[in-house]
DRENTORKOL-3810 file (N, C-alpha, C; in nm, 4 decimals):
REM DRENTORKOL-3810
@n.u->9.8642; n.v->9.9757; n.w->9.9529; ca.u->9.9000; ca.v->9.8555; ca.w->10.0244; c.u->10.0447; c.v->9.8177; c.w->9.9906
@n.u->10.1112; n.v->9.7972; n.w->10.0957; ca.u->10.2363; ca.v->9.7608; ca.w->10.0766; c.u->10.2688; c.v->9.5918; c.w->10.0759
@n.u->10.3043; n.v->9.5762; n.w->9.9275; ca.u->10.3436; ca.v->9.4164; ca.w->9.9039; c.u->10.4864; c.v->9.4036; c.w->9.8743
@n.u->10.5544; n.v->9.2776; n.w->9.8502; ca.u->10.6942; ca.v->9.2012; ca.w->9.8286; c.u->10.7153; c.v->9.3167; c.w->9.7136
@n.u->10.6432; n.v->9.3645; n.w->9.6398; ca.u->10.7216; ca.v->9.4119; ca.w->9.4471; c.u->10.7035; c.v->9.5567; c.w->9.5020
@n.u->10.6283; n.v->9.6365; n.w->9.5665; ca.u->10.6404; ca.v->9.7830; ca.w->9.6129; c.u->10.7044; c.v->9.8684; c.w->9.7021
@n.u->10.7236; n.v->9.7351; n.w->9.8256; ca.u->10.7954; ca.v->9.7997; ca.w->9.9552; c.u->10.8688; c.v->9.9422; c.w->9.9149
@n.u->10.9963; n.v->9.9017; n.w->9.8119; ca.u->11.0806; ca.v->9.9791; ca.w->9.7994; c.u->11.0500; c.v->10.1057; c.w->9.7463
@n.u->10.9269; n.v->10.1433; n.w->9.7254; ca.u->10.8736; ca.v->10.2671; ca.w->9.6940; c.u->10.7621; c.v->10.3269; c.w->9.7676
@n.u->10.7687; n.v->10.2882; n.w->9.8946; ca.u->10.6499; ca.v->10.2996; ca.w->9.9847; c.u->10.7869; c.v->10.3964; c.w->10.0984
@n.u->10.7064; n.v->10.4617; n.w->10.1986; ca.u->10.7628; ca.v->10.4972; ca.w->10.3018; c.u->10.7755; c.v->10.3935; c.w->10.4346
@n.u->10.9475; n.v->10.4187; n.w->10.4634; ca.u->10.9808; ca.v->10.3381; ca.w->10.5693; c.u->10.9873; c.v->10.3588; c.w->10.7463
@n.u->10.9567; n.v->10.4692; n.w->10.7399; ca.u->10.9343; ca.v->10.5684; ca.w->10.8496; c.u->10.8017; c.v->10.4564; c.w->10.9159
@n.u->10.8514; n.v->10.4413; n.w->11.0765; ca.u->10.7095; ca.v->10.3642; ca.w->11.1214; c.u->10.7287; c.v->10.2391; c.w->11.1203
@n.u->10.7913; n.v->10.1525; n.w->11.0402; ca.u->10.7812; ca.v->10.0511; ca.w->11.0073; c.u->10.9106; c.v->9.9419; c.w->11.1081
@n.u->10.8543; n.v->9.8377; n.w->11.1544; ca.u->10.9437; ca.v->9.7506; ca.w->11.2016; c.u->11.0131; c.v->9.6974; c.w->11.1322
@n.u->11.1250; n.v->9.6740; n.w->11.1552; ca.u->11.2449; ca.v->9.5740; ca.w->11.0927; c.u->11.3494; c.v->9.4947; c.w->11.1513
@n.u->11.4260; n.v->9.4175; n.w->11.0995; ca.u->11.5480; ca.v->9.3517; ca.w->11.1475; c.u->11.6587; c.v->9.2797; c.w->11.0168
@n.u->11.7920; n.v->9.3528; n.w->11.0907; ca.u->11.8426; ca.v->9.3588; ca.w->10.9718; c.u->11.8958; c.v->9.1665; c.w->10.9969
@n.u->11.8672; n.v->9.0805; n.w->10.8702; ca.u->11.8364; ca.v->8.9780; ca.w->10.8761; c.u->12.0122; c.v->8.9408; c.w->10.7878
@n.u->12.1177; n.v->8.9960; n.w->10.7162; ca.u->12.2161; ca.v->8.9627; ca.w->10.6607; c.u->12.3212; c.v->9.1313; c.w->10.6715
@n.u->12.4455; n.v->9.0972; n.w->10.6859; ca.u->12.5466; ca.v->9.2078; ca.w->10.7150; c.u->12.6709; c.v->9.2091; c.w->10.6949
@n.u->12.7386; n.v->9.2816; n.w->10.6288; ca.u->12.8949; ca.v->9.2914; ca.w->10.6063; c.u->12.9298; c.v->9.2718; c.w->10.7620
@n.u->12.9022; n.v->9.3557; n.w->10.8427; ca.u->12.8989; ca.v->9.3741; ca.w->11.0277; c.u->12.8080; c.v->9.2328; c.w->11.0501
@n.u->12.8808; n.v->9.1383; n.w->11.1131; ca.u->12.8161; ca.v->9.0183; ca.w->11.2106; c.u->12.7374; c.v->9.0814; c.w->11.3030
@n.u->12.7932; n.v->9.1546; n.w->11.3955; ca.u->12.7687; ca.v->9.2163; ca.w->11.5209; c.u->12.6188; c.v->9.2824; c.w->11.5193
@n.u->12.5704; n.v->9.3218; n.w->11.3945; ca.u->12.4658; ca.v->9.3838; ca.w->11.4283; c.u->12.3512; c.v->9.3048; c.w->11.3288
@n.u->12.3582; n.v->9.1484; n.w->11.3023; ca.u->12.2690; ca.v->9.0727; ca.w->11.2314; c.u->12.1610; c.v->9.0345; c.w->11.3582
@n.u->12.0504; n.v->9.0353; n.w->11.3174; ca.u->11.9722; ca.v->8.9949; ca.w->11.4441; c.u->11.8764; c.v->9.1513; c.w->11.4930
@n.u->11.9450; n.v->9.2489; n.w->11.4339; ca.u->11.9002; ca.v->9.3381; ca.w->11.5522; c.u->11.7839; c.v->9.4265; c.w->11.4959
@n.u->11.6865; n.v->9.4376; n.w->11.5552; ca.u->11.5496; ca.v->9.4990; ca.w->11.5116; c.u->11.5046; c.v->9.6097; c.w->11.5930
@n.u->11.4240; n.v->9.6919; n.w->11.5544; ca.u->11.3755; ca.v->9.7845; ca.w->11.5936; c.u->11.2794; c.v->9.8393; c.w->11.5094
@n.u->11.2365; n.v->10.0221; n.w->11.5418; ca.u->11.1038; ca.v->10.0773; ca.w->11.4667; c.u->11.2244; c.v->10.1698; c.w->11.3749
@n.u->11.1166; n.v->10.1721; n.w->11.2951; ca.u->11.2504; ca.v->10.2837; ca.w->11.1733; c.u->11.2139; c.v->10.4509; c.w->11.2687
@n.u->11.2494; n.v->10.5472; n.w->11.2790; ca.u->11.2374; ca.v->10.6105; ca.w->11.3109; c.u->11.2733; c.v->10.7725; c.w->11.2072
@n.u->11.3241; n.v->10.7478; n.w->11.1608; ca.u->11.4249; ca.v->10.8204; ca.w->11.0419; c.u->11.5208; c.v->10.7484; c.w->10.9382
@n.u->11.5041; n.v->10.8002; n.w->10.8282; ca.u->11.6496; ca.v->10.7980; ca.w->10.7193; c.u->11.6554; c.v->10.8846; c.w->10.6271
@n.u->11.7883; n.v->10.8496; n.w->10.5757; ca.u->11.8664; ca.v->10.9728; ca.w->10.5168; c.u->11.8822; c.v->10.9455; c.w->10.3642
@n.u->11.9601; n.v->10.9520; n.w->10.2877; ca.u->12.0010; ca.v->10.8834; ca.w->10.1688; c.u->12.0358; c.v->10.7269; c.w->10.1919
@n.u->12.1799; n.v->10.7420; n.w->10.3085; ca.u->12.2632; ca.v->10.5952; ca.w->10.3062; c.u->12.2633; c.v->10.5687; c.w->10.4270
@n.u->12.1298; n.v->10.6360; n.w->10.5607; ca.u->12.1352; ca.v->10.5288; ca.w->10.6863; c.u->12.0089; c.v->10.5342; c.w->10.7054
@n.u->11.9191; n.v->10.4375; n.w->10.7957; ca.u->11.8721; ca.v->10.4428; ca.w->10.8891; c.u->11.8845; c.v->10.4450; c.w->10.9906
@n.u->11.7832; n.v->10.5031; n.w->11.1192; ca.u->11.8013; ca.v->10.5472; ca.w->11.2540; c.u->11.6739; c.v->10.4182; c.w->11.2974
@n.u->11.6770; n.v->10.3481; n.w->11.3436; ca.u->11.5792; ca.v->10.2864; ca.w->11.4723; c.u->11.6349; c.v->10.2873; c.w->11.5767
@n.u->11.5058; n.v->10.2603; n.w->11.6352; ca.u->11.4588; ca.v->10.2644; ca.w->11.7355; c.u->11.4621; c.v->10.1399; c.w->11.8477
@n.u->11.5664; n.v->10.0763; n.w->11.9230; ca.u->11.5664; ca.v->9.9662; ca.w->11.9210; c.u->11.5725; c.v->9.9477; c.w->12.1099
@n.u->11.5315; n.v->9.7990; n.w->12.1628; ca.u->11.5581; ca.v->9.7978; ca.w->12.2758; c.u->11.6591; c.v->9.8963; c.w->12.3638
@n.u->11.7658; n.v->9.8678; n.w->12.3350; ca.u->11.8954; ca.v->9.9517; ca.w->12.3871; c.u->11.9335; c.v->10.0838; c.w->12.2767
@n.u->11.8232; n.v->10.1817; n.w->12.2602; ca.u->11.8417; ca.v->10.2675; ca.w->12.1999; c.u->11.8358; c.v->10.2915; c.w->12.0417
@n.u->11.8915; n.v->10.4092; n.w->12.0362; ca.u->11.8767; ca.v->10.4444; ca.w->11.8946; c.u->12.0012; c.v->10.4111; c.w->11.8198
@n.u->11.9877; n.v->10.3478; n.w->11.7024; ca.u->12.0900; ca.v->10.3223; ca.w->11.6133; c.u->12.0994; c.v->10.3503; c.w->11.4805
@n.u->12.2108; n.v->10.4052; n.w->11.4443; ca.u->12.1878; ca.v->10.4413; ca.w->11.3210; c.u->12.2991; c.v->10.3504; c.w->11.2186
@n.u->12.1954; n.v->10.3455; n.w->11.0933; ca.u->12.2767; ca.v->10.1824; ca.w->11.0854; c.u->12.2932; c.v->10.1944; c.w->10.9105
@n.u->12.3775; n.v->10.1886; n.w->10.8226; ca.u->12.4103; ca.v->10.2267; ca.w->10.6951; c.u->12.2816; c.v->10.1184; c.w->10.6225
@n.u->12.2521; n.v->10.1553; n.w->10.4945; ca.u->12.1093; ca.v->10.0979; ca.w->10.4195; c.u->12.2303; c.v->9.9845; c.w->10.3472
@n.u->12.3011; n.v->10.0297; n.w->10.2480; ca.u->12.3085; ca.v->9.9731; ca.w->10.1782; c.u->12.3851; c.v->9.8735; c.w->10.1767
@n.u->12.4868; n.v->9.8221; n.w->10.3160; ca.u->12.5545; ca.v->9.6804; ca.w->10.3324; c.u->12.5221; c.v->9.6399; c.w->10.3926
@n.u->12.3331; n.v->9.5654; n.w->10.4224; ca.u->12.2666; ca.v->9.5206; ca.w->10.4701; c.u->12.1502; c.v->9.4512; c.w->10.4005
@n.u->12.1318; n.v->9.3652; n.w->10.4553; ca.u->11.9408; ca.v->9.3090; ca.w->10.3941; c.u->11.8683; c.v->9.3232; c.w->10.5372
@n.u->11.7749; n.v->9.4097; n.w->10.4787; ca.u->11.6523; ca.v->9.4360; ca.w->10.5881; c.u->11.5094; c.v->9.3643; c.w->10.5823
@n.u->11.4990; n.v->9.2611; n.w->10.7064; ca.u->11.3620; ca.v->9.2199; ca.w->10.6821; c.u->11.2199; c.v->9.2979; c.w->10.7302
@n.u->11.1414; n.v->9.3100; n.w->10.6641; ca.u->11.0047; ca.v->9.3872; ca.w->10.6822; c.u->10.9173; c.v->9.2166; c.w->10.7363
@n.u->10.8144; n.v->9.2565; n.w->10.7773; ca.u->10.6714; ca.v->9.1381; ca.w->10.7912; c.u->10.5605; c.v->9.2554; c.w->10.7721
@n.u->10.5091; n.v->9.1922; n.w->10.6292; ca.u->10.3932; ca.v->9.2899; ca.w->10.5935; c.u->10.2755; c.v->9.1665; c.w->10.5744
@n.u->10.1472; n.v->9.2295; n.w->10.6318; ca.u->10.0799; ca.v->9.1331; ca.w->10.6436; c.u->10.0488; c.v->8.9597; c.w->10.6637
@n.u->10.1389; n.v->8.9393; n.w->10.7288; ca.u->10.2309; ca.v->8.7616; ca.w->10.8338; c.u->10.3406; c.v->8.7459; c.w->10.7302
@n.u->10.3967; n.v->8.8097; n.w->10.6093; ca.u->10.4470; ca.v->8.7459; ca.w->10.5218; c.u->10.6023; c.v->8.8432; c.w->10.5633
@n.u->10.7239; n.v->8.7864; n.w->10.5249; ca.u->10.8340; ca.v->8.8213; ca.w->10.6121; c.u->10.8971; c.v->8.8609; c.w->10.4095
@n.u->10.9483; n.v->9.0217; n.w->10.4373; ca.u->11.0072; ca.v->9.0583; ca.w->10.3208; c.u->11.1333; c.v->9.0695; c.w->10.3162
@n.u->11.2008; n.v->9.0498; n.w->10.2675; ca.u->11.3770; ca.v->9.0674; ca.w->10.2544; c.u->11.3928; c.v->9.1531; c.w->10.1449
@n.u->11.4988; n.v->9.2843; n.w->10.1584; ca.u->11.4770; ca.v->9.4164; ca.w->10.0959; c.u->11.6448; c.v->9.4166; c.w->10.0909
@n.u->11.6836; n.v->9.4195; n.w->9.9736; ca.u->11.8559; ca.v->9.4413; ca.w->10.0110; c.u->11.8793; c.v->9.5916; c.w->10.0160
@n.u->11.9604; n.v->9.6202; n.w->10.1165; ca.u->11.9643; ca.v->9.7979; ca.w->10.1087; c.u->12.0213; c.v->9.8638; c.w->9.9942
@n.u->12.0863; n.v->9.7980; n.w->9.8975; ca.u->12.1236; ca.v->9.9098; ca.w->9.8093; c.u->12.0428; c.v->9.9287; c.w->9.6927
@n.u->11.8977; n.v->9.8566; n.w->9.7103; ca.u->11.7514; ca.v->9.8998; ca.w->9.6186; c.u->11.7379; c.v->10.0225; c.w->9.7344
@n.u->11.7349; n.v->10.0505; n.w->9.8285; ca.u->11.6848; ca.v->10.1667; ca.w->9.9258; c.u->11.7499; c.v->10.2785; c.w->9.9710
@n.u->11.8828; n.v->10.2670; n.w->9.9278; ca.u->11.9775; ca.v->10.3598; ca.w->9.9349; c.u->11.9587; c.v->10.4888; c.w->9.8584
@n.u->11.8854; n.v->10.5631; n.w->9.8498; ca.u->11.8665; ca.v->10.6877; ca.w->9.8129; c.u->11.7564; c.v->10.7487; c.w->9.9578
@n.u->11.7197; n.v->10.8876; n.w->9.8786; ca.u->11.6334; ca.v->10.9420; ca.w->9.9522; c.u->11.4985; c.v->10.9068; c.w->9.9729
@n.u->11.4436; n.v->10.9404; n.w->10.0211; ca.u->11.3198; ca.v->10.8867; ca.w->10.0949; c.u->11.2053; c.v->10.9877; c.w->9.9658
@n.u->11.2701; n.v->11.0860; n.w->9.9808; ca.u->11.1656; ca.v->11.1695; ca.w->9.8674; c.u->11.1800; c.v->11.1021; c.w->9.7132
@n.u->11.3044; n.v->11.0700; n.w->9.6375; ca.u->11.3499; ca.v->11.0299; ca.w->9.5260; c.u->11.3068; c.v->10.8611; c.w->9.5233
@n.u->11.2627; n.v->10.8201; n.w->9.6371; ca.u->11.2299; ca.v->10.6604; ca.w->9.6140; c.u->11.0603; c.v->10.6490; c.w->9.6215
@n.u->11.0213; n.v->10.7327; n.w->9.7114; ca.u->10.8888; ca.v->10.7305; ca.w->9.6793; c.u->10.8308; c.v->10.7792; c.w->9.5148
@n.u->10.7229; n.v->10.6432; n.w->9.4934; ca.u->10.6698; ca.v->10.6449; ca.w->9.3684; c.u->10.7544; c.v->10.6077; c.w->9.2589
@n.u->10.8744; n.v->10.6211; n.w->9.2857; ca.u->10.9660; ca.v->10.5428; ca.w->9.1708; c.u->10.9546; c.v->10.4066; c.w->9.1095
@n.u->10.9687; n.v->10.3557; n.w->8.9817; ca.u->11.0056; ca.v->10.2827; ca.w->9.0285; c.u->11.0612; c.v->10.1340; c.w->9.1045
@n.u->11.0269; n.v->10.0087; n.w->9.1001; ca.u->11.1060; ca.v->9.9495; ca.w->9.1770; c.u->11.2548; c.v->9.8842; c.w->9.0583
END
């Protein structure tokens, strides 16, 4: 089960988001499905396409079970294999 203290060691693949704070104004607000990531981006999936959007000069909000999570990207900035089970 994914809660507020684990997110960051759970897989993000699948999961809705919106990046909720940003060095970039331009892209605060904007949500989509995760679709892929790398070490230092994610790819969603968003109304007007796919975007690929850097992890770590961002805060990303999750809603896991009605409850709304705020994740700063540079806890998530590694690999997807090296963060699972780590960790938080």
């Amino acid at each position: 089960m994914i809660t507020r203290d684990n997110i960051t060691m759970h897989e993000l693949i699948g999961m809705n988001t919106e990046i909720s704070n940003s060095s970039n104004p331009h892209i605060v607000g904007l949500k989509g499905k995760i679709v892929d990531e790398t070490k230092s981006m994610i790819t969603l999936s968003t109304a007007k396409g796919m975007k690929s959007i850097s992890k770590s000069n961002n805060e990303w909000k999750f809603t896991v079970d009605g409850k709304e999570i705020i994740v700063n990207g540079s806890r998530i900035a590694k690999r997807s294999s090296d963060r699972l089970g780590a960790k938080a």
